[in-house]
C-alpha positions as CSV (number, residue, x, y, z in Angstrom):
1,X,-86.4,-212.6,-2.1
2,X,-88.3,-216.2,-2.6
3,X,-87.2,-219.0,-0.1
4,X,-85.0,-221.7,-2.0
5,X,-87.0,-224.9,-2.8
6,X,-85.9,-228.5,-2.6
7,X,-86.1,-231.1,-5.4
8,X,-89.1,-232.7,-3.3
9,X,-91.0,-228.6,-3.3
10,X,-90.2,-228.6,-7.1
11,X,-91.8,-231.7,-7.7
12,X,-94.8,-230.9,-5.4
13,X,-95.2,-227.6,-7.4
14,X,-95.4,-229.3,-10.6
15,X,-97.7,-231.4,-9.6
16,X,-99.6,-228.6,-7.9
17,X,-99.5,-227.2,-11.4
18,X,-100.8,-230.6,-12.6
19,X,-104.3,-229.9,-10.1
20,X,-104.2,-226.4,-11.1
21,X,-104.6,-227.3,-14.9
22,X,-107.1,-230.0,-14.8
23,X,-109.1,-227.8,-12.1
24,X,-109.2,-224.9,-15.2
25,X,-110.7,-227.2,-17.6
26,X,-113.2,-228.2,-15.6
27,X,-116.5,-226.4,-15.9
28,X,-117.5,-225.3,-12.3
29,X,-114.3,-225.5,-10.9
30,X,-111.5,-223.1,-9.9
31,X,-108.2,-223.4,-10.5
32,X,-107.5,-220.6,-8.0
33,X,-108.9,-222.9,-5.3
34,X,-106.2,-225.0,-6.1
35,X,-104.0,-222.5,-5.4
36,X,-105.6,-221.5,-2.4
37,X,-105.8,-224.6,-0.3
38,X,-102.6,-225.6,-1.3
39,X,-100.9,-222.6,0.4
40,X,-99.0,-220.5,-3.0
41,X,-101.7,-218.1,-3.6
42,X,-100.5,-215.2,-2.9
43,X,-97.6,-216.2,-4.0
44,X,-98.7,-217.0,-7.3
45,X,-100.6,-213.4,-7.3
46,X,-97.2,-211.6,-6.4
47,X,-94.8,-213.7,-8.6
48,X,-97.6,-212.8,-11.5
49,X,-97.3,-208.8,-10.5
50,X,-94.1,-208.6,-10.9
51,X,-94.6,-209.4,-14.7
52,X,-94.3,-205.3,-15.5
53,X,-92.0,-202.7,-16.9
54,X,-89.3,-203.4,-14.6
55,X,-89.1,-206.9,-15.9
56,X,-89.7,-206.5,-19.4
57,X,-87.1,-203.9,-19.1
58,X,-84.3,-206.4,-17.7
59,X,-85.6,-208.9,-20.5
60,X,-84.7,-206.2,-23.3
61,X,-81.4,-205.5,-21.3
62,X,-80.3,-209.2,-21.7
63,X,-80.3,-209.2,-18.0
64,X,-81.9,-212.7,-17.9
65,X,-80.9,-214.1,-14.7
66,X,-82.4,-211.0,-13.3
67,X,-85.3,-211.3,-14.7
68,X,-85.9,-214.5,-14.2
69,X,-84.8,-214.0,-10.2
70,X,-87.3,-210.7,-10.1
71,X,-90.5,-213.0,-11.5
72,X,-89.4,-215.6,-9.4
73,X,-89.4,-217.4,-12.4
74,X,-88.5,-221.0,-10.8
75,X,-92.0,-220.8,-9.0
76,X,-93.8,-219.8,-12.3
77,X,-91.9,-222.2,-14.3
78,X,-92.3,-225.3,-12.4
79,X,-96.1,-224.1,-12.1
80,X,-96.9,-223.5,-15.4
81,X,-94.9,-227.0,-16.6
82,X,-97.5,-228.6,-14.6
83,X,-100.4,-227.0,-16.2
84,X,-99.0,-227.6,-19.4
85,X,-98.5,-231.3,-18.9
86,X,-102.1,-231.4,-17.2
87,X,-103.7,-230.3,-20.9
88,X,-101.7,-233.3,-22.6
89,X,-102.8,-235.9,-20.2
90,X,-104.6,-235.3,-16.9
91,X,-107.0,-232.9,-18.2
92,X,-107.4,-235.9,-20.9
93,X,-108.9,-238.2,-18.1
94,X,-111.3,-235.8,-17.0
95,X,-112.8,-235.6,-20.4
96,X,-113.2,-239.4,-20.1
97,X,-114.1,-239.7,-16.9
98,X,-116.6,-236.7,-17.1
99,X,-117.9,-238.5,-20.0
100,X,-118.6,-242.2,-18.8
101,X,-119.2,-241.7,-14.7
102,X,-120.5,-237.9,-15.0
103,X,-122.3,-237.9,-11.7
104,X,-119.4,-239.5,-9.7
105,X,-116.9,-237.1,-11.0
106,X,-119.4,-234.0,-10.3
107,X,-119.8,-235.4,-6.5
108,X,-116.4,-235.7,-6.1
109,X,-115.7,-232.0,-7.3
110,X,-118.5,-231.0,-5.1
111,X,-117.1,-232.5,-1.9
112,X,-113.6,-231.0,-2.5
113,X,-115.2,-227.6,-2.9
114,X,-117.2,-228.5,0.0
115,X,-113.8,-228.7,1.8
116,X,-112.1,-225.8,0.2
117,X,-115.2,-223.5,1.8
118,X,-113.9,-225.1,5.4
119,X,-110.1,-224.9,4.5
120,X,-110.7,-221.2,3.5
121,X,-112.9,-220.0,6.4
122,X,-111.1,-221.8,8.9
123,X,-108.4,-219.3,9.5
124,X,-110.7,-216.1,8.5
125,X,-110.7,-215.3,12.3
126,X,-113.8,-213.3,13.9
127,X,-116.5,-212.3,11.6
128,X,-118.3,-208.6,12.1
129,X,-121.3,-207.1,10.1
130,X,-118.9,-205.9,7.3
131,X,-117.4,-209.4,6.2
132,X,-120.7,-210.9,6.3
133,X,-121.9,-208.2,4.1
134,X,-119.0,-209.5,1.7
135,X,-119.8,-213.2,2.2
136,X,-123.2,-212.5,1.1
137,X,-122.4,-210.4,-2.1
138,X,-120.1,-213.2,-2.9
139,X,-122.8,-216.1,-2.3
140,X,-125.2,-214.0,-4.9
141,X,-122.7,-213.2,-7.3
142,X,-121.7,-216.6,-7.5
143,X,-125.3,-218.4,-7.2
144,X,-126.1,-215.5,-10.0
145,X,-123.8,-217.1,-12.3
146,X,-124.2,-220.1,-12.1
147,X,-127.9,-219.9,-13.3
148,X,-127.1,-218.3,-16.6
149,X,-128.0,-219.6,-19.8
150,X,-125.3,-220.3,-22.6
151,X,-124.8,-218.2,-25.6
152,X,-123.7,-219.7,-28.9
153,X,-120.4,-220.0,-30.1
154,X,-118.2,-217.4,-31.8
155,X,-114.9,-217.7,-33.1
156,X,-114.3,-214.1,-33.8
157,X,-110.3,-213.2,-33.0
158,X,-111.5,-210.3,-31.3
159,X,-114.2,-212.4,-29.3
160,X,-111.6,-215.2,-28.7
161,X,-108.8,-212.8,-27.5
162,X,-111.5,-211.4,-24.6
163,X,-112.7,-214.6,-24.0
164,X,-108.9,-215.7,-22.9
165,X,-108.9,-212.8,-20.9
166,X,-112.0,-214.1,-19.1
167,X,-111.3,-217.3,-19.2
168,X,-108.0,-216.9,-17.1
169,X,-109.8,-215.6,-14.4
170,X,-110.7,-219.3,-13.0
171,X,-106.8,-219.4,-11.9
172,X,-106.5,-215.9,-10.1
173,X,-110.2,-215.9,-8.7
174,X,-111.0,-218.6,-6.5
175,X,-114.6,-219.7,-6.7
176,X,-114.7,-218.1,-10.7
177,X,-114.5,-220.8,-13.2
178,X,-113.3,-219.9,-16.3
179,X,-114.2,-222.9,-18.1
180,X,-117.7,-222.5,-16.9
181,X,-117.7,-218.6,-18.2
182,X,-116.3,-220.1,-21.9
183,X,-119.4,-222.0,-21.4
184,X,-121.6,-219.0,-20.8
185,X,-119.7,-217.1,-23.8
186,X,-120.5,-220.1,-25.9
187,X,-116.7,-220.9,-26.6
188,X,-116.3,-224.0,-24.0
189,X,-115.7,-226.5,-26.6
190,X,-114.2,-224.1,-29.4
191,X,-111.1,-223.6,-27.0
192,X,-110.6,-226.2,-24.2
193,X,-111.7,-229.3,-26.6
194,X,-111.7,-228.7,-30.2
195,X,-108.0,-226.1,-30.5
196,X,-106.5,-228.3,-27.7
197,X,-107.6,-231.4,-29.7
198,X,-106.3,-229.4,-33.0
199,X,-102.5,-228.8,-31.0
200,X,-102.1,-232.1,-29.6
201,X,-102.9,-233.8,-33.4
202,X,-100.7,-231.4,-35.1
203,X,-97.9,-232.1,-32.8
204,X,-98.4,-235.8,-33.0
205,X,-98.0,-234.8,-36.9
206,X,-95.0,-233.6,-36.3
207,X,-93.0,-235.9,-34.3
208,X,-94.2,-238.3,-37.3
209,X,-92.4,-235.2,-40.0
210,X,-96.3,-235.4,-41.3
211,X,-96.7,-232.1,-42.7
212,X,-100.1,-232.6,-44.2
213,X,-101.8,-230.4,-41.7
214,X,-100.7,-227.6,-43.3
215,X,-103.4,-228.2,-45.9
216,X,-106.1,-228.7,-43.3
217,X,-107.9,-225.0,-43.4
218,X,-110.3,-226.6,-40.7
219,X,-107.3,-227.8,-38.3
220,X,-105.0,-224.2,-38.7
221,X,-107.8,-222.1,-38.3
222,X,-108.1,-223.9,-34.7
223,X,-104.3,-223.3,-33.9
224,X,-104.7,-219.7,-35.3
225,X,-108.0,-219.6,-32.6
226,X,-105.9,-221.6,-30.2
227,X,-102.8,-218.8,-30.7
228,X,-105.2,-215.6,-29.7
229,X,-106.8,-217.6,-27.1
230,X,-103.1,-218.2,-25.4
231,X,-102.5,-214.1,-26.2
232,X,-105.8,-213.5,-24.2
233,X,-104.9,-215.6,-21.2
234,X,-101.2,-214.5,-21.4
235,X,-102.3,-210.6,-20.9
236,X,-105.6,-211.3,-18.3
237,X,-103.1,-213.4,-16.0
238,X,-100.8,-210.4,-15.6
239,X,-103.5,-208.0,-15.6
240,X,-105.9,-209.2,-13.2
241,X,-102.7,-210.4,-10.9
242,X,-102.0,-206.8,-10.7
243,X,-105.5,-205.6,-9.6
244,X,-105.5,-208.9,-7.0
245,X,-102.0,-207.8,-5.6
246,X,-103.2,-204.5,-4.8
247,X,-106.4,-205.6,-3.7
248,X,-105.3,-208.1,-1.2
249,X,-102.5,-205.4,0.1
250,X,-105.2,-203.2,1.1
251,X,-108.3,-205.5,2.0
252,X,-107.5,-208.6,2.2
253,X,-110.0,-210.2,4.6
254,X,-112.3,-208.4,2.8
255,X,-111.1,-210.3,-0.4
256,X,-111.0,-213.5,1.3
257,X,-114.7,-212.7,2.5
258,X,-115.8,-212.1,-0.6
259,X,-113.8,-215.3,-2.2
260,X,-115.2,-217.3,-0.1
261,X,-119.2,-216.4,-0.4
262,X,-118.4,-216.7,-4.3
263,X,-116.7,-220.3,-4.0
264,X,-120.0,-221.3,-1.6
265,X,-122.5,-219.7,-4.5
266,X,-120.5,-221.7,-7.3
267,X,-121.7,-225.1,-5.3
268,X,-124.7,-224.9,-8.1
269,X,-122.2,-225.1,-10.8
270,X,-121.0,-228.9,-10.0
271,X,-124.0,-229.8,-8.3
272,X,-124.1,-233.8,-9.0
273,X,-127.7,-234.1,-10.0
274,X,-128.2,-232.5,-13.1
275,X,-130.1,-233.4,-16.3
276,X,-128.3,-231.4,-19.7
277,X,-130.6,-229.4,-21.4
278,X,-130.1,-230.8,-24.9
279,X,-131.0,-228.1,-28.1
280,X,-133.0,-228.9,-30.9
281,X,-133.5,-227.5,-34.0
282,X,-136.9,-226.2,-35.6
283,X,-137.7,-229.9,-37.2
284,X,-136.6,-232.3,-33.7
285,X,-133.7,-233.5,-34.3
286,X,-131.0,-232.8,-31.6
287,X,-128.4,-230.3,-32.7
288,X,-124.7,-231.4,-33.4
289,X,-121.8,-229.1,-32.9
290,X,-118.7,-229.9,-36.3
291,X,-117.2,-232.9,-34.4
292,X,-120.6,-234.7,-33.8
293,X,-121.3,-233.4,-29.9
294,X,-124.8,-233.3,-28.9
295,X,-124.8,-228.7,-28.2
296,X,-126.1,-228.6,-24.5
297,X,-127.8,-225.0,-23.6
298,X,-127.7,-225.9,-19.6
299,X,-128.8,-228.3,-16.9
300,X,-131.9,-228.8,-14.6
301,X,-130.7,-229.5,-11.1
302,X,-132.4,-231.8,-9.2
303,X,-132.7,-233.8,-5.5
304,X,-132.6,-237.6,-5.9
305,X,-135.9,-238.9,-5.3
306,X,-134.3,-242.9,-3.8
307,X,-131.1,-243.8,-2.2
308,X,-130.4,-246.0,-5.1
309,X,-126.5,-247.5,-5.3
310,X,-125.8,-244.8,-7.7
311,X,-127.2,-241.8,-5.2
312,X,-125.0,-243.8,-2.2
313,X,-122.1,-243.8,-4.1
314,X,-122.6,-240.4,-5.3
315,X,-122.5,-239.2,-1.4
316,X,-119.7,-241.7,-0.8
317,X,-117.9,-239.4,-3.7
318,X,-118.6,-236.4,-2.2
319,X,-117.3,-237.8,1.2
320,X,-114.3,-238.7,-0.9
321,X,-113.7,-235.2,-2.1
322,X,-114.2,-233.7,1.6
323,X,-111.5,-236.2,2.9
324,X,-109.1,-235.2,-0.3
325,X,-109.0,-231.5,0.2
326,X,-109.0,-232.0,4.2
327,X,-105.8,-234.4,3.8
328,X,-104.1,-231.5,2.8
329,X,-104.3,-229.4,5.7
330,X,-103.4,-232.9,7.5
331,X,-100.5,-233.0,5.2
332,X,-99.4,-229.4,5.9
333,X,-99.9,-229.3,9.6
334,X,-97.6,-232.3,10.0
335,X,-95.2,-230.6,7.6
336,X,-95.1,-228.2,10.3
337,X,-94.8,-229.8,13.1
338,X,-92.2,-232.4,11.2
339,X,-90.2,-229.1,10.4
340,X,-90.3,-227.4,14.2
């Protein structure tokens, strides 16, 4: 059985949901190091197992009180409200912030993974020759992708159902993020801008009773993408929750060697100095995506050459992102002590 929570734990959960959702959208960072440094991964990972033919045989039953008490469905609830509300309005933000103080907002995310390496490996205990063998495949596996180049986009149902199973995996694998992979796949924009963009219009259509939408081949095509993308995510979540439970029964330092090579290699992902690699067609001209975008294919890292303002206050936002993620083992020792 799950420990009862307080009003004060369900709030915090939402808004742990709220971090966990704007982390996914992110490109380069992990929801699942959300869930990591703030204490409820495994039991996120366990809660998600438990999603299986026991459950869906309660469901069927109209045992629903059951069912929702055997997928501890208060945790999952309050967690995945958060997310939810995160896509309508944090995540929102981002895209703004992302777009007008880029470098800032890159620093920041690089300090707090910074910090989530420390948070991690603080408690991993002694290391031997076989976990560094771990932390090392995990470092190349994660430096490996992050120095892929981009495919194009596809918006094939088949593609997009697979691509919802991959992109998940930035919320059950810390250090993988599954906005970055939909990046690599080609289908960043296509499902975390342009469907998202598609629901939140059609909704605002709706509250108006403007039905007109329903004319709009371009905007249901989106919510039909948007629809398999959900279905994707929806069966990779329980899936890979499965493999992860059983994987961290049976080896979990191991796992948490591994996890936390692959969150040091993804450093290259949000490193701050970056210049996008912008595509061009065969005339020149810089290549548009269908809302106008400029279509980047990657970025060229790079070391600042001056300590201008910007570079200080790029480090100072790093600093900043340390200090954030290191609060919260602040915050959770003097729950503890608080507490007895």
């Amino acid at each position: 059985m799950y420990e009862k929570r307080s009003f004060g734990d369900k709030v915090w959960l939402v808004l742990k949901g709220l971090a966990m959702g704007a982390a996914n959208k992110v490109p380069g960072v992990s929801g699942g190091v959300v869930a990591f440094v703030a204490g409820f991964y495994e039991e996120f990972i366990y809660s998600l197992q438990k999603v299986n033919r026991k459950a869906f045989k309660l469901l069927f039953n109209g045992r629903f009180k059951s069912f929702f008490q055997y997928i501890n469905g208060r945790f999952l609830g309050l967690l995945i409200l958060g997310m939810v509300i995160s896509y309508f309005s944090i995540s929102k933000v981002l895209d703004y912030l992302i777009d007008h103080y880029e470098l800032y907002v890159w620093s920041a995310f690089f300090g707090m993974i910074i910090g989530s390496i420390y948070f991690i490996a603080k408690d991993f205990g002694s290391w031997n020759r076989k976990y560094l063998a771990y932390l090392i495949c995990g470092i190349i596996a994660g430096v490996s992708i992050s120095f892929l180049e981009p495919a194009k986009e596809n918006s094939n149902l088949l593609f997009v159902f697979l691509c919802g199973i991959i992109g998940v995996s930035g919320m059950t694998l810390p250090g993988l993020s599954g906005s970055f992979i939909l990046i690599l796949v080609g289908n960043y924009v296509l499902l975390l801008v342009d469907s998202v963009n598609a629901l939140y219009d059609t909704i605002a259509d709706l509250f108006q009773f403007d039905f007109g939408f329903i004319e709009d081949t371009e905007r249901i095509e989106l919510l039909k993408v948007l629809s398999v993308f959900s279905t994707g995510s929806l069966v990779g979540l329980v899936s890979l929750s499965h493999l992860l439970a059983y994987v961290l029964k049976r080896f979990k330092k191991a796992t948490y060697a591994v996890i936390i090579g692959f969150i040091a290699g993804s450093l290259g992902v949000v490193w701050p100095w970056k210049l996008k690699k912008i595509e061009y067609d065969a005339l020149g001209n810089i290549r548009l995506d269908a809302n106008g975008r400029q279509i980047i294919s990657g970025y060229d890292r790079y070391l600042p050459s001056e300590f201008s303002v910007e570079t200080l206050l790029a480090i100072l936002f790093i600093i900043v992102g340390i200090l954030i993620v290191l609060s919260l083992d602040w915050y959770q020792k003097a729950q503890t002590l608080k507490h007895g």
